[in-house]
N, C-alpha and C positions, 0 to 999 in steps of 0.2 A: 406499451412504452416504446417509443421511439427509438433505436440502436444509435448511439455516438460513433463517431467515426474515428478509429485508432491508428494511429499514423508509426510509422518505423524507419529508419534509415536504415537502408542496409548497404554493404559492398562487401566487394571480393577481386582478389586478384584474378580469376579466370571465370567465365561462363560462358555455356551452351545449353540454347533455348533450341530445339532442332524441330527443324521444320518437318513436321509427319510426311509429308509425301517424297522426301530424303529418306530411302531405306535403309543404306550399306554406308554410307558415304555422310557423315553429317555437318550440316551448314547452319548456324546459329542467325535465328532471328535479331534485327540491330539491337530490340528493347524486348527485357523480359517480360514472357506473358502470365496470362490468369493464370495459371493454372500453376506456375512456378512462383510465382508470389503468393496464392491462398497455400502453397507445400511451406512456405516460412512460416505463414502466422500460424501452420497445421503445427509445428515442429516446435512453437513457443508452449503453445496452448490450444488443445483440441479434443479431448475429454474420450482418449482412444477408447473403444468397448469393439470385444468382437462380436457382440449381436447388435446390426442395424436399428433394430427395436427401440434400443435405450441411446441411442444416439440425442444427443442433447442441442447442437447446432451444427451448424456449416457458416466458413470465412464468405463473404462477398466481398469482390476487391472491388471498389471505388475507382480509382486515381491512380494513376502510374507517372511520378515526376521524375524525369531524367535530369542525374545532376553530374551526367560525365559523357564525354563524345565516345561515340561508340567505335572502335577501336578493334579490329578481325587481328586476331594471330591464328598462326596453320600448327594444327598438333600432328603429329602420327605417329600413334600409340599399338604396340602388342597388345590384342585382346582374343579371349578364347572365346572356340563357337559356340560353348556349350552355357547353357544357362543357367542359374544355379538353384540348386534345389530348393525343393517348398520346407515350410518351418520345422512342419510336423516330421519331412524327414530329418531333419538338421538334428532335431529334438532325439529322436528314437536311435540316431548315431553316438550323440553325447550321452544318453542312459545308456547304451549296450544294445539296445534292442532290435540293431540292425550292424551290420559289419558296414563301417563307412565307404564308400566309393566314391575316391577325389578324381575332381576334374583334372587331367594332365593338361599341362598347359604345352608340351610341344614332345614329339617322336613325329617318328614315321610311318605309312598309312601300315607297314605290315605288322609294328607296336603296337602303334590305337586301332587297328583294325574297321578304322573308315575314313570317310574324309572329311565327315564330319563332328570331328574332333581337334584335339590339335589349338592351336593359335593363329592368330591370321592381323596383318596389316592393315587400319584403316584409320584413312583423313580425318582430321576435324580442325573445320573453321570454325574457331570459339571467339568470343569475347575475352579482352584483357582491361582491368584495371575501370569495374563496373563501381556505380553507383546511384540507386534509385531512392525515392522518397517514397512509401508506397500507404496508401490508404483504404482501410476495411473497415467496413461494418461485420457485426456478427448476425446472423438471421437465427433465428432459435426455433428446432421441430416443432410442432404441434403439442401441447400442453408441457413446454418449457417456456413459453412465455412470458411468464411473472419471473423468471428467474437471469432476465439478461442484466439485470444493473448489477448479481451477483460474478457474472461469467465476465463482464466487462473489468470489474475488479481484479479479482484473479489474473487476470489477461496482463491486466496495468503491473501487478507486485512482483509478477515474471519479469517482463520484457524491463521493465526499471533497472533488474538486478543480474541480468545476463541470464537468470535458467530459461532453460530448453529439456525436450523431452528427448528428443536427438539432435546434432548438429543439422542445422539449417542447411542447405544448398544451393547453388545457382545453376539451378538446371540437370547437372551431372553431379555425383553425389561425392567427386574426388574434386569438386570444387566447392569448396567451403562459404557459406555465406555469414559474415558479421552482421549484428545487428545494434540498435541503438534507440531506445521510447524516445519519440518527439512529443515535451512535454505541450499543451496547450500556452496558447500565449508570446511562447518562445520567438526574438528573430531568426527566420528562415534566409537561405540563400535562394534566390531564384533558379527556376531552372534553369536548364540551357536553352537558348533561343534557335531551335530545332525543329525543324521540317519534313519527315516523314510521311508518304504513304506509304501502308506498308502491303495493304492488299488483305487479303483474308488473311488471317490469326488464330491458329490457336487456342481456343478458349479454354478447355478440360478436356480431360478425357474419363472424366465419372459425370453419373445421371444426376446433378446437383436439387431436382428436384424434390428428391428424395433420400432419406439416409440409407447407404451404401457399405458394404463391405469390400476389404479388398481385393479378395479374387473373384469379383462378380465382372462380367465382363465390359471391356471398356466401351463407352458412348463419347464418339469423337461430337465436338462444339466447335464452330468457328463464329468469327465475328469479321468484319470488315476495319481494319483498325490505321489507325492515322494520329501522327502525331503532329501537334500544333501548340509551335514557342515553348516545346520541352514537354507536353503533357499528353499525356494518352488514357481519355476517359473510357470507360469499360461498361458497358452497358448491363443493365440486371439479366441475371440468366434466363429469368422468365420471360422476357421480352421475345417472341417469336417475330418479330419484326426485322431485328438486329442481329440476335442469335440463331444461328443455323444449325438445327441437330444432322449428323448424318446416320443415316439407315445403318443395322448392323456394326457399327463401330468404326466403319473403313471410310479411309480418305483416299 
């Protein structure tokens, strides 16, 4: 059976799409990419399991319609070096079964006893006051096939009624994404009449063609991406033509 194509309006007062080869320093792509748009439709509806095995689908994002001028504000935010801990420890703090160890967000290096700890300053050029039209197909793993006109429903009884599994994002997770079912039929606004090259893109950074876990390490994607009279089509992951995997995960 053929996947229908499930369309969403989303927006948000702030986002940042950050260019991977921006290490310290982050710089927001004009329009948001694959890989933070298939984190929305993941975040409506995506059938979490922590064994890859029984993973049921993966989002394929279609179409990206820009319905707002892309728009740079400069943030600079306190943020600690430190990263934060894995679940399991999170978990075994909250039973007892380890004595918690919080990250200090600021002393001095003869307190925290290095340097790297502590808080530290850094830039970001984000997006202000976004808004995209964004279109997915669902692709279903190997013998969930018969079952996509049931995942598509599902999908539909969500996104109509506002549930989510966790709040949406636009790129950074302290920027909230709204969202909104574009019913079929409906009149639409056009895009904006927008001209973008934007050069390599972004694609993911998991091995999309496979079901994945999430601490399995990451497989950077790029694409060549360009927008034209407001649209930015997004080619199939499979496509090795268009999609560029890199070696090892690094850009």
């Amino acid at each position: 059976m053929k996947p229908k194509t499930q369309v969403l309006e989303v927006w948000g007062e702030f986002a940042c799409f950050t260019r991977p080869e921006l290490k310290v320093e982050r710089f927001s792509y004009p329009v948001i990419t694959p890989s933070a748009a298939r984190a929305i439709f993941d975040a409506i509806y995506c059938k979490p399991n922590k064994n890859p095995s029984k993973a049921e689908f993966r989002w394929q994002i279609k179409k990206v319609e820009v319905l707002s001028e892309p728009k740079y504000i400069a943030l600079r935010r306190n943020e600690v070096k430190e990263k934060a801990p894995s679940t399991s420890t999170i978990l075994s703090w909250a039973t007892g079964g380890r004595e918690p160890e919080p990250i200090i967000a600021d002393g001095t290096k003869d307190v925290l006893g290095t340097d790297q700890r502590g808080r530290t300053q850094r830039q970001t050029m984000a997006l202000k006051d976004v808004r995209y039209r964004l279109h997915a197909e669902i692709r279903p793993w190997p013998g969930f096939e018969d079952r996509i006109q049931g995942m598509e429903a599902q999908f539909r009884r969500r996104a109509s009624c506002g549930k989510c599994i966790y709040q949406p994002y636009l790129g950074c997770r302290e920027f909230p994404a709204y969202f909104e079912l574009v019913e079929p039929g409906l009149p639409l606004c056009e895009p904006l009449p927008l001209n973008v090259d934007i050069g390599l893109m972004l694609y993911d950074v998991f091995d999309l063609s496979r079901p994945c876990s999430a601490d399995e390490k990451p497989q950077v994607s790029l694409f060549r991406a360009k927008v034209e009279n407001g649209i930015l089509l997004v080619p199939e992951y499979e496509n090795g033509d268009e999609v560029f995997k890199v070696d090892g995960g690094r850009y």
